[in-house]
C-alpha positions in Angstrom: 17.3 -71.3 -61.5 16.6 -69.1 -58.4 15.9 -65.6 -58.3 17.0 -63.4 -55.3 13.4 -63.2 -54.7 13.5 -66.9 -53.3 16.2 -65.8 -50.6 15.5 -62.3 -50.2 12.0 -60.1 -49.0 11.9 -57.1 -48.5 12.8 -56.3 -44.3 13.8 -60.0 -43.8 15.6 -63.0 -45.1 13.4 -65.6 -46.1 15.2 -69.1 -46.8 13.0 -71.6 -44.9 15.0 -74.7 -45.2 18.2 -72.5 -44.3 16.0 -71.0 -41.2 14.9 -74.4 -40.1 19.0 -75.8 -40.0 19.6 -72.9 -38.0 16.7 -73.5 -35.5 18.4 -77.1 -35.1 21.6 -76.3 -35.1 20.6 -74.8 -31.4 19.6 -78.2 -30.3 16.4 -80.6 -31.3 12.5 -78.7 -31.3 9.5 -79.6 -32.4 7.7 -78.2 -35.3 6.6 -75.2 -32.8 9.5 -74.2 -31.1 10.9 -74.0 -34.3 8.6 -71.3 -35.3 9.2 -69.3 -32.5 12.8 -69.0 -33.1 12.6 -68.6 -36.2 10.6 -65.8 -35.3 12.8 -64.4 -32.7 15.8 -64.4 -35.1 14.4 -63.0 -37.7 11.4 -60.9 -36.4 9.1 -63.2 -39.0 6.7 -66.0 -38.6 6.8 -68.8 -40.9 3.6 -70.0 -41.9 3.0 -74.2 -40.7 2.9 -74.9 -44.7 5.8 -73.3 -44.9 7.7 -74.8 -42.3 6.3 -78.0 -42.7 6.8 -78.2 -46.7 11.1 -77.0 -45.5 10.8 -79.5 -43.0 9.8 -82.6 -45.6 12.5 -81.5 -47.9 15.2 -81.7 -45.2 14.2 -84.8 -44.3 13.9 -85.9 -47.9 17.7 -84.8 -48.3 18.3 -86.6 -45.3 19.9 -83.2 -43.2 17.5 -83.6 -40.1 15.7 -86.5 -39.2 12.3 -86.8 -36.8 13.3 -88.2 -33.3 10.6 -90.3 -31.4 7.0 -88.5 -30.2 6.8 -86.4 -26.9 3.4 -86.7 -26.2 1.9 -85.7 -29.8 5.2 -83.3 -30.4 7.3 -84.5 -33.4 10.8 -82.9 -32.3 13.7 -82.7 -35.2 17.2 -83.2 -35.1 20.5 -82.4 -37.4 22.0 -84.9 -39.2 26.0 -85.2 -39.6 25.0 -84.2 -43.2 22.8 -81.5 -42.1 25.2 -79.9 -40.1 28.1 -80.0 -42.4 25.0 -78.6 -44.9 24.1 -75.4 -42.6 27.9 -74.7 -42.2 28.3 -74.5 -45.7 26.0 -72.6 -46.2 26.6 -70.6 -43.0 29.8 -69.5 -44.7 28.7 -68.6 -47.8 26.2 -66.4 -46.6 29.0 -64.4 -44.2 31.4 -64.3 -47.8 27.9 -62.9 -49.4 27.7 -60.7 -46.4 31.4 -59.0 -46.4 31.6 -58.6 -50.2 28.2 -56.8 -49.8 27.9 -54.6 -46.2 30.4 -52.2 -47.9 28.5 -51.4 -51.0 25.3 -50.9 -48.9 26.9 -47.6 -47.3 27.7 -46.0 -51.0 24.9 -44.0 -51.9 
């Protein structure tokens, strides 16, 4: 079972394989590109081990596959599955989201 230390850190969400469907649902990057927005939409930088070890178990799951080589770049793309994936999980991250925001303000 996961703990809420696997999707939460303290000052920023940390979810790499969700992070890396939504750096793809933008459009296809390379391993790279990815980290810097990643970086840019959550103010952290994913380590290459750690965005390379969320990228291998996308692609194990089949929800992004590698397109072909751009001079030594290995770009990545969404699957059908990997979309309907990150929307999933899109939405239950806004339900988490709106149950939560108002209980954040009672103190």
């Amino acid at each position: 079972m996961r703990s809420i230390y696997d999707v939460v850190e303290p000052g920023g969400f940390s979810d790499p394989q969700y992070l890396v469907l939504a750096s793809l649902a933008a459009g296809p990057k390379h391993g790279h590109a990815m980290l810097d927005d990643i970086e840019q939409m959550t103010g952290t930088r994913l380590g290459p081990g750690t965005l390379y070890g969320a990228i291998g178990r996308l692609e194990g799951q089949a929800l992004i596959e590698r397109l072909p080589e751009e001079e030594r770049r290995k770009p990545y793309k969404l699957t059908d599955a990997g979309v309907s994936a990150f929307a999933a999980k899109t939405a239950t991250l806004e339900r988490i989201v709106a149950a939560a925001a108002p209980r954040a303000l009672v103190r």
